[in-house]
N, C-alpha and C positions, 0 to 999 in steps of 0.2 A: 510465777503464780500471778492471775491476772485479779486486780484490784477488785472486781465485784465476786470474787470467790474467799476473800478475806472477811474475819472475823467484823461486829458491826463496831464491837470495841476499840477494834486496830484502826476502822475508818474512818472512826471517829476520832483518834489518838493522829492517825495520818493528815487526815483533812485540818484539824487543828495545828500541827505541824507545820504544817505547809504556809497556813495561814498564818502563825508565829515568825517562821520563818522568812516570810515573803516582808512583814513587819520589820524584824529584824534586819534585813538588807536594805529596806526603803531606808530605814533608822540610823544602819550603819554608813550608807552609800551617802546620805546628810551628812554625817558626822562627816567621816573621809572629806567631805568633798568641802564642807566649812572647814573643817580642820587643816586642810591642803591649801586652801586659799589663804587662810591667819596665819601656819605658816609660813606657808611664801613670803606673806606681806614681812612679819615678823625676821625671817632667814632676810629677806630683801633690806628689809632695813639698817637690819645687824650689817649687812655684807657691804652696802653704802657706807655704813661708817666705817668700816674697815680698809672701804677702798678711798673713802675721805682723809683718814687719819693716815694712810701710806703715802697718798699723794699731795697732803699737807709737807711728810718725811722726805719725799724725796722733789717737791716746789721748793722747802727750805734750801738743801743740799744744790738746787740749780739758780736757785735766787741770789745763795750767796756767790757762784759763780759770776754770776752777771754783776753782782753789788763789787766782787773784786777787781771784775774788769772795769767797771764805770768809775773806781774811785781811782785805779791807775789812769786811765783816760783825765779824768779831771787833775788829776796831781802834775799828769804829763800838758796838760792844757795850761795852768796856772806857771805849773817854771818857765815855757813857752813864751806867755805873756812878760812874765817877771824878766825873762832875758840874762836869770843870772845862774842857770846851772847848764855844766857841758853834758859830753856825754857818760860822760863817767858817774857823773851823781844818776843820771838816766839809770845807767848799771845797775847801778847801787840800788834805787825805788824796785827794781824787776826782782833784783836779786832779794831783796830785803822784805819782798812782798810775798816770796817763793818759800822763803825761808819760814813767815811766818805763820802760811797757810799749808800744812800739810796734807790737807786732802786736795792740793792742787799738783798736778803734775809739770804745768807749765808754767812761765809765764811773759810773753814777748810785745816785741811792738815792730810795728811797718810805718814808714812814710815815706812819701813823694819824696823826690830827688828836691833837695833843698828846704823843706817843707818843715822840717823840725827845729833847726838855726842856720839856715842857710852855709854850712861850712863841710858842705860832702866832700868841697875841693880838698881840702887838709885830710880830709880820712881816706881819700880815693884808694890809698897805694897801702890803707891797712890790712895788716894780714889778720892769720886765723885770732882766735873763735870769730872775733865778731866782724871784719870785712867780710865782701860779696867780690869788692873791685869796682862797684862801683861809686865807696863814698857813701849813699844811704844808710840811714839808721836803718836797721834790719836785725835787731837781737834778741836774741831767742835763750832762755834761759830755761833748761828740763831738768826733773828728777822722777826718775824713775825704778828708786829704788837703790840705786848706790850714788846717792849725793846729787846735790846741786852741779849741772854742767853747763857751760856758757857754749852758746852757736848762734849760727845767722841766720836768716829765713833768705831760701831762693827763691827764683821766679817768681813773684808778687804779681807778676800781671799774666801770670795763665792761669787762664778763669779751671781749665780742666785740671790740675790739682793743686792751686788754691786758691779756693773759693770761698774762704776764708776770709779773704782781702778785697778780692772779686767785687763779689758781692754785697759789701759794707761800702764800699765805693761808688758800687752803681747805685744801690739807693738813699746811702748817706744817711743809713738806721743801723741801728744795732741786728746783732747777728748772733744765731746759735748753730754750729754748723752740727751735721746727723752723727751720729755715735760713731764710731770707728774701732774697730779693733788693729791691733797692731801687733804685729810678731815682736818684742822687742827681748833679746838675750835668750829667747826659748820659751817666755811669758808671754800671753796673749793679755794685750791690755787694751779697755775700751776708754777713749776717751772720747769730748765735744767740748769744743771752744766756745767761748764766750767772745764775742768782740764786740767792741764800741768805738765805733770812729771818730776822730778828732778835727771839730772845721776850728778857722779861727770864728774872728768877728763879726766876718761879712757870712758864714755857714759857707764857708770854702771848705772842702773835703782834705786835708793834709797828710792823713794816715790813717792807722789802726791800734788800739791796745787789746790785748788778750790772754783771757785767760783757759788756761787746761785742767779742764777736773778729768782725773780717771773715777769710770762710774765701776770699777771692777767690785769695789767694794759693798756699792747700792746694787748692782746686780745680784751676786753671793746672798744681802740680808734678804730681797726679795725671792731669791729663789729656793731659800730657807722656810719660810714664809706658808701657813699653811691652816687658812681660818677656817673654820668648822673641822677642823682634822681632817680635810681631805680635797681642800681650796686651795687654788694657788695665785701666787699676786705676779702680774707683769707690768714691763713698764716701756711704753712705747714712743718713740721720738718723733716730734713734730714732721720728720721728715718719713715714716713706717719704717722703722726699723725696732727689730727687736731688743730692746737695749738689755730687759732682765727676763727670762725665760728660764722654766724649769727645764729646760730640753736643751742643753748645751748647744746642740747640732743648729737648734734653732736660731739660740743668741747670736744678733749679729747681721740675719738675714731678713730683708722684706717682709711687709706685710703682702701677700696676693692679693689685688682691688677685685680679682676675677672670683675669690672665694668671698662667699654672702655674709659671713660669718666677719672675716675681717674686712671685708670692705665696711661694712656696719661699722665697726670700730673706729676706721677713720671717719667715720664720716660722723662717730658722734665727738669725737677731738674736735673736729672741726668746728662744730657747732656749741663750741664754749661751754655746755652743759652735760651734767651728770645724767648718763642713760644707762636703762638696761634692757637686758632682750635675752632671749629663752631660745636657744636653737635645737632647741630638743635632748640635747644630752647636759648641757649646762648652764645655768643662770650668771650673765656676766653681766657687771658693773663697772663701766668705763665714766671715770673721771677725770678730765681736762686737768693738764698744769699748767698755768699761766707763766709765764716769766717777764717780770717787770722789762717793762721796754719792746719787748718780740712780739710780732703780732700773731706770730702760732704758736701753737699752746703743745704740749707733750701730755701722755696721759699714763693711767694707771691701769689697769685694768685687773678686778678681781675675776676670778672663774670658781664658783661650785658646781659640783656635779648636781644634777636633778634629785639624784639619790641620798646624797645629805640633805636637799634641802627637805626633801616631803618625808624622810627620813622619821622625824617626830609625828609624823600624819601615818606614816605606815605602821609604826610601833604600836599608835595609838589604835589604828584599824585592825591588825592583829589581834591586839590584849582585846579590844571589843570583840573579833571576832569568836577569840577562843572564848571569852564570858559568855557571848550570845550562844555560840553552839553548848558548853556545858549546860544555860538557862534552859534552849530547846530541849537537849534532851531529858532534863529535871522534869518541865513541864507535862514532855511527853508521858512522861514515867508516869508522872501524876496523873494527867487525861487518861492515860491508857489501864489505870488502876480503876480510877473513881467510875470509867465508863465500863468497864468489866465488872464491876462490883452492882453501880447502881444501874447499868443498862444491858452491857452483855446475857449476864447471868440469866436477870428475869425475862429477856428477849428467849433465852435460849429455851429454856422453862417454858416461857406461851409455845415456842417452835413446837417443843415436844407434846405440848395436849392438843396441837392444831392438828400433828401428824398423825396421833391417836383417833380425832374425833375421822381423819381422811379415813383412815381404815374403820372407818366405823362403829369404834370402841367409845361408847356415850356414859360410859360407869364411871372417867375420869373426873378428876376433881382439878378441876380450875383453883390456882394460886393468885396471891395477889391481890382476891376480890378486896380485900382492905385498905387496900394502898388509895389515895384520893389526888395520885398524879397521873402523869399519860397510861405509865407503867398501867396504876389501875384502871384506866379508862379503855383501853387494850384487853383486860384482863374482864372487866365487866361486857365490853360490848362481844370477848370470844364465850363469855357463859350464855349470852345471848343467843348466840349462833349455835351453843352445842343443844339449847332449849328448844327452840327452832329447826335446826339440823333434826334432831330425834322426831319431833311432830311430822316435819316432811318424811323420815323415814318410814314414820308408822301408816302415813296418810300414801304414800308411793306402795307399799306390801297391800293393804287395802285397795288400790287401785286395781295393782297388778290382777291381785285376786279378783276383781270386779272383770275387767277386762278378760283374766283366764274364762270365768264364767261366760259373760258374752260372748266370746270366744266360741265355746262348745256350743253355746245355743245357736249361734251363727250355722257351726260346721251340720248342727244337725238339722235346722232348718232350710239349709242346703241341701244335705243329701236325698231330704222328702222332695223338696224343688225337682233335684233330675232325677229320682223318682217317678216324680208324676210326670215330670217333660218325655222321661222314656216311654210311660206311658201310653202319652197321649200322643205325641208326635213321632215315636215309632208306628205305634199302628196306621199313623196317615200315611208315614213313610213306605211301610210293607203295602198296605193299600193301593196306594198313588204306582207301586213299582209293578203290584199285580194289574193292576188296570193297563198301565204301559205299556205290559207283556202283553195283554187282551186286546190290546188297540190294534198291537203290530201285528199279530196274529189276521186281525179279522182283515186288516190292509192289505196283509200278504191274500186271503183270503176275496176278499176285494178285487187285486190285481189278477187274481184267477178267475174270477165271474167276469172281466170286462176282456181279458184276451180272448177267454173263451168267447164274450157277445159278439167279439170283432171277427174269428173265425168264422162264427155262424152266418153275420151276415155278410161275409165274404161269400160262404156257399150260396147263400140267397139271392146276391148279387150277379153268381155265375148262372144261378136257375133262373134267374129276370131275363138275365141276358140271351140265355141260348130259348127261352120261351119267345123274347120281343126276334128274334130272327124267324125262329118257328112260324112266327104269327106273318113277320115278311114274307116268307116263302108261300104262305096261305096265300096273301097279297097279291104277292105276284102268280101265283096258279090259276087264282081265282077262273080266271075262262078254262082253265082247265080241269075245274074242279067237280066238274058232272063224271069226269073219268077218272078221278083218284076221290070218290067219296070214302072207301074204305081207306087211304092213306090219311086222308082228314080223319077220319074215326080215329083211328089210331093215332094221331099226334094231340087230337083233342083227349084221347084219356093218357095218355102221357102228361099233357099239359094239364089236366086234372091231378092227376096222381102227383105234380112237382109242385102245383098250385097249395096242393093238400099237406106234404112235405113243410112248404115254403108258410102255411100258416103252422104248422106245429114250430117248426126252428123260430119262428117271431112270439108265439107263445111260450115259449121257454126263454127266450131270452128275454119277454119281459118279466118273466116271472125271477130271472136270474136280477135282470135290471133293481125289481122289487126289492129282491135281498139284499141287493147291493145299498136302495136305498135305505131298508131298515139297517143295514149295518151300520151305514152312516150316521142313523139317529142316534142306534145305539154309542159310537162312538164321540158323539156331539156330547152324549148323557156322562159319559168318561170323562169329556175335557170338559164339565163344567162341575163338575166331580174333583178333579185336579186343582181346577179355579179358587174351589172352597179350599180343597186343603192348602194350596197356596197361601189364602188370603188368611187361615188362622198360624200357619206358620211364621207367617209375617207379623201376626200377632202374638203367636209365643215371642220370635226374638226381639219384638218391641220389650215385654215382660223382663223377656232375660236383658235387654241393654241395663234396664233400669234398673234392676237388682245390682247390676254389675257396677253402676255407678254406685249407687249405696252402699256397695263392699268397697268402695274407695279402692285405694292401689290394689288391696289382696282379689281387686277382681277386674284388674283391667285384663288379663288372660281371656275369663271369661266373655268379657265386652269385645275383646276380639273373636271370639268363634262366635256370640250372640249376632255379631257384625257380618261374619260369614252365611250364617244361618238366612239371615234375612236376605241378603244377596241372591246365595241358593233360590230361596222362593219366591224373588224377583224375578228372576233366570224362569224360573217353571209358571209363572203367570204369562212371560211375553211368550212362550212356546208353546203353554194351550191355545193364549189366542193367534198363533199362525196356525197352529192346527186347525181351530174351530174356523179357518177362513179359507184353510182347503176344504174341511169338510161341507162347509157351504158351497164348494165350487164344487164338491162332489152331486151335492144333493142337488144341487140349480142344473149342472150337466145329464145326474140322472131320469130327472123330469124330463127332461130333455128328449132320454134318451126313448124313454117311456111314451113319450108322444108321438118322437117318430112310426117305433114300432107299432103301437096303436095303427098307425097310418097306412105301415105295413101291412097289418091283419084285416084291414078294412079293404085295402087293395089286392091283397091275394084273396080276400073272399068276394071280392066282384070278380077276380079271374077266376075262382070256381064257378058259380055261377053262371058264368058265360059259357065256361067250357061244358058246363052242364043242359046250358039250351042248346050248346051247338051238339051235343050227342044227343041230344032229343031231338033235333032238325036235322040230322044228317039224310036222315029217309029224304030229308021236304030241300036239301040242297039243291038239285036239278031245279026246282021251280025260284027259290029263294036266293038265285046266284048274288044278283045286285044288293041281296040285305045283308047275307053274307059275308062280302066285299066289305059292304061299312063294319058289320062288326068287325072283320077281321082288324078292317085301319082303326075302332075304339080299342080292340084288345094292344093293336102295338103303340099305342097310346098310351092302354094302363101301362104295360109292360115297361115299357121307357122312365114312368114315374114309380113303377114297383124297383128298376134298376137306380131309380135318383134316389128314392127313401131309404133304400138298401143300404146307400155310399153314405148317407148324414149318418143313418144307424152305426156302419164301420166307424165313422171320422169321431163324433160321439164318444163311442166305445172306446178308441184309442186316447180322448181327452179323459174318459172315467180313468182308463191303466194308468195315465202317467199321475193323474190326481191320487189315484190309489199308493204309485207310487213314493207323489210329495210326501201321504198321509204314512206309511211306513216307516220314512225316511227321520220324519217327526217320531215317529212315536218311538222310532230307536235311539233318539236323541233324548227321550223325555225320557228313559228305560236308562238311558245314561246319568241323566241330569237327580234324578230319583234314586240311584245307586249313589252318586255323589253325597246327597244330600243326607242319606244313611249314614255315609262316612263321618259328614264332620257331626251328625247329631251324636254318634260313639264319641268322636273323640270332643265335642264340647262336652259331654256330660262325664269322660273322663277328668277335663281341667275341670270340671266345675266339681268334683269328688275331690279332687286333688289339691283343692285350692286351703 
């Protein structure tokens, strides 16, 4: 369950918790860690004195070793001097000092050849115990458990196994030699001598006195030994050997310099002072034993495990801890009552009139209002909101209904709109499309009066033509022409009769020309007809843009067809005025055409005329040959320029078709553009019904 889905009680009861509990470990983690430190100090100090008071027990037990040796040495030093005891009272002091001191195993003496009364000659040839054969004092006196036994000491002077002797010799100090174990009868016995060398007078070196403790015994109480219940005491020889070890295997053997742990050890022997050190699994206490006279010192060493020692710090951390966790969850108990009683509850209580008022239900009654804490102040500012809430409700229905009304007045104000747009801008539209049809019609119409004018005066141009050769051959007959006056008759009323032809065809075709140009006015009257409806079309969908914006989004729809609309009668303003600028090229070409022909009728009616003297002078031709002749070359004159007006008439005529043409071509386009414009006026006045 994820923590922001929990009761406010529980998070309150949690968060508190948390907060308790983080207290509690800061608290505990103190304590532990003062409480771990005063014990250590506390375990530490205990453990010093323990390892004080041991190696107080076992300095005594090696002091007296040394104190027995040095008082045999001095006893053996003063009969020496005195010159009045042999060797037998010698015996006697070893034997009688062996006898006395039971924790001693040994007790001997070595010297130089000569060196003790100068009379080894007399003892050379003694035998057992105490000869060697050579005469030297060399008596050795052990007990080992079954009585006092008298022997000799051999090889005095090999340093490799006695060094005993050796070494008291070479530096002419006293001597502790390293523990030794020894197989003796099937008992392992550890012993270390004590020796003290003997000079005379001058500190001339003349022997050794020595004494044997076995430590079996100090080993045994040390490894009995066991402070804080689960410490152990060792006891270590000047030289790293293990003299007293709970680990049998051990006793006996090296210290490793190469292990951190015991090289430490020696090296705090060495250093004449009581140290300790922590190697992680256990706090040791190494304490030096001095031994009067030796200048290296033997030690003790306690060991406890780390686990006794913080022992009373983890007990202590426990029982805190198990008190703090019972306190948290007490507390929580507590938090998590008092905050469900004083905060859950009435939290859940406002939930439920908050949830109430979401749905809408304003009849509830708000709890609480008396309360003068947060609780109430929660409680007063949601009656606030339901007081407020209801107002916006009643004042939102009011709207709504305000808006429904605007609404319907909008929609109906609307639909009079494309009402009256259909109105007014269909009938332009059916108008504008009938004209369109009327334009192309009279176009087509058009292009039939100018092909037609262009045929005619192609006929015209054939009857100029075969008239202006006629009139050549007159030319050239001319001397001939007293003997074909009846051939002249006859081509002059031919050339009458085509002359007469030749004005009627220019007479019709200006009269065709005429129509043609009233067509054109008429259709000028169309496109400027078209021009207006454009230009109020333009101005309806200005209208419509602007209503369209005023309907805001519910009429951007329509500001899209208003947008089209207007476009449309863009479109149909620039194509009346291409039309209205053929129709101009109609009308400018038809004048044109009009003038020619004019030109025409004026020139075939001097070629009637002419042909008309020349059949009224055909009598008077024999006398009038030479006048004749001129007319004939003025008739091929006209005739040549009746054939030139003929060809402007044609060329004319064919620029009227193809304008007729352009003008068709337009008005099937405007016949398009006006069907178009029908379309989108349906379908804006559809969206604008629909909107």
């Amino acid at each position: 369950m994820r923590f922001s889905n929990l009761s406010l009680g529980t998070k309150l009861a949690c968060v508190s918790a948390l907060a308790i509990a983080f207290c509690l470990i800061i608290g505990i983690f103190l304590q532990t860690t003062q409480t771990g430190k005063t014990t250590e100090k506390l375990t530490l100090g205990e453990a010093q004195a323990v390892a004080q008071y041991h190696a107080s027990q076992a300095g005594r037990v090696l002091n007296t070793g040394m104190l027995i040796a040095k008082n045999l040495a001095g006893t053996f030093r003063a009969a020496r001097e005195q010159g009045t005891a042999d060797r037998k009272t010698y015996n006697e002091i070893l034997n009688r000092t062996l006898m006395e001191n039971p924790q001693l195993a040994g007790t001997w003496a070595g010297f130089e050849a000569n060196a003790l009364d100068g009379k080894d000659a007399d003892y050379k040839n003694e035998g057992e115990p105490f000869g060697d054969g050579t005469g030297k004092y060399v008596t050795y006196y052990y007990n080992f458990g079954d009585g006092i036994t008298p022997y000799h000491l051999t090889g005095l002077d090999n340093p490799e196994i006695n060094e005993y002797y050796t070494e008291p010799k070479r530096t002419n100090k006293t001597y502790v030699t390293d523990a030794i174990t020894y197989d003796i009868q099937g008992r392992s016995v550890v012993l270390t001598s004590f020796v003290v060398p003997v000079q005379d007078k001058a500190g001339k070196f003349l022997g050794v006195l020595g004494a044997d403790l076995e430590l079996n015994a100090l080993s045994e109480r040390f490894a009995k030994l066991s402070p804080f219940g689960t410490g152990t005491v060792n006891l270590v020889s000047a030289q790293g050997t293990w003299v007293a070890h709970e680990d049998p295997a051990i006793r006996g053997t090296k210290l490793d310099p190469a292990d951190k742990t015991q090289a430490a050890i020696l090296a705090a022997m060495k250093s004449g002072e009581a140290t300790h050190l922590n190697d992680g699994n256990f706090m040791r206490i190494i304490v030096p034993i001095a031994i009067e006279g030796y200048a290296n010192q033997w030690g003790v060493v306690v060991n406890v495990p780390l686990g006794t020692v913080y022992e009373p710090a983890d007990t202590l951390r426990n029982a805190t801890l198990i008190g703090g966790v019972v306190l948290l969850l007490v507390v929580i108990g507590v938090i998590w009552l008092s905050t469900n009683r004083m905060v859950a509850r009435p939290m859940t209580s406002v939930a439920g009139v908050i949830s109430h008022l979401q749905q809408g239900n304003f009849n509830i009654t708000v709890p609480y209002l008396d309360r003068s804490d947060e609780i109430g102040a929660i409680a007063k500012a949601l009656e606030a909101f339901k007081e407020a809430s209801e107002g916006m409700q009643r004042a939102e229905r009011e709207k709504l209904q305000a808006e429904q009304r605007a609404s319907e007045t909008r929609n109906r104000t609307r639909m009079q709109m494309a009402d009256q747009f259909e109105k007014s801008v269909g009938s332009i539209v059916v108008h504008v499309t009938g004209s369109a049809e009327n334009m192309e019609k009279l176009s087509r119409q058009m292009r039939k009066a100018a092909d037609e004018s262009s045929r005619q005066a192609t006929v015209v141009a054939e009857a100029a033509t075969e008239a202006s050769a006629n009139v050549q051959t007159v030319a050239s007959a001319s001397e001939e022409l007293s003997a074909s006056i009846q051939e002249i008759s006859s081509q002059v009323a031919r050339s009458s009769q085509i002359a007469g032809n030749a004005v009627d065809e220019a007479s019709r075709a200006n009269a065709m020309v005429t129509g043609l140009a009233e067509a054109a006015e008429r259709i000028g009257e169309v496109v400027n007809l078209i021009n207006d409806i454009a230009a109020q079309t333009n101005l309806l969908a200005l209208n419509a843009t602007i209503e369209a914006a005023r309907a805001g989004e519910a009429g951007k729809g329509f500001a899209v067809v208003a947008q089209e609309v207007k476009n449309l009668a863009n479109q149909t303003a620039k194509a009346t005025d291409e039309i209205a600028q053929q129709i101009g090229s109609i009308q400018s070409e038809t004048h044109n055409t009009v003038d020619a022909i004019e030109k025409v009728t004026q020139t075939i009616s001097s070629i009637n005329e002419i042909a008309s003297a020349i059949a009224a002078a055909v009598e008077q031709q024999g006398a009038a040959t030479a006048e004749i002749s001129g007319n004939v070359q003025q008739a091929a004159a006209g005739t040549n320029e009746v054939s030139s007006s003929i060809g402007i008439v044609r060329n004319t005529a064919g620029q009227t078709g193809e304008a007729a043409s352009d003008v068709q071509t337009d008005a099937t386009e405007l016949a398009k553009q006006a069907r178009n414009l029908d379309l989108e006026v349906k379908n804006f006045l559809d969206q604008l019904r629909n909107i």
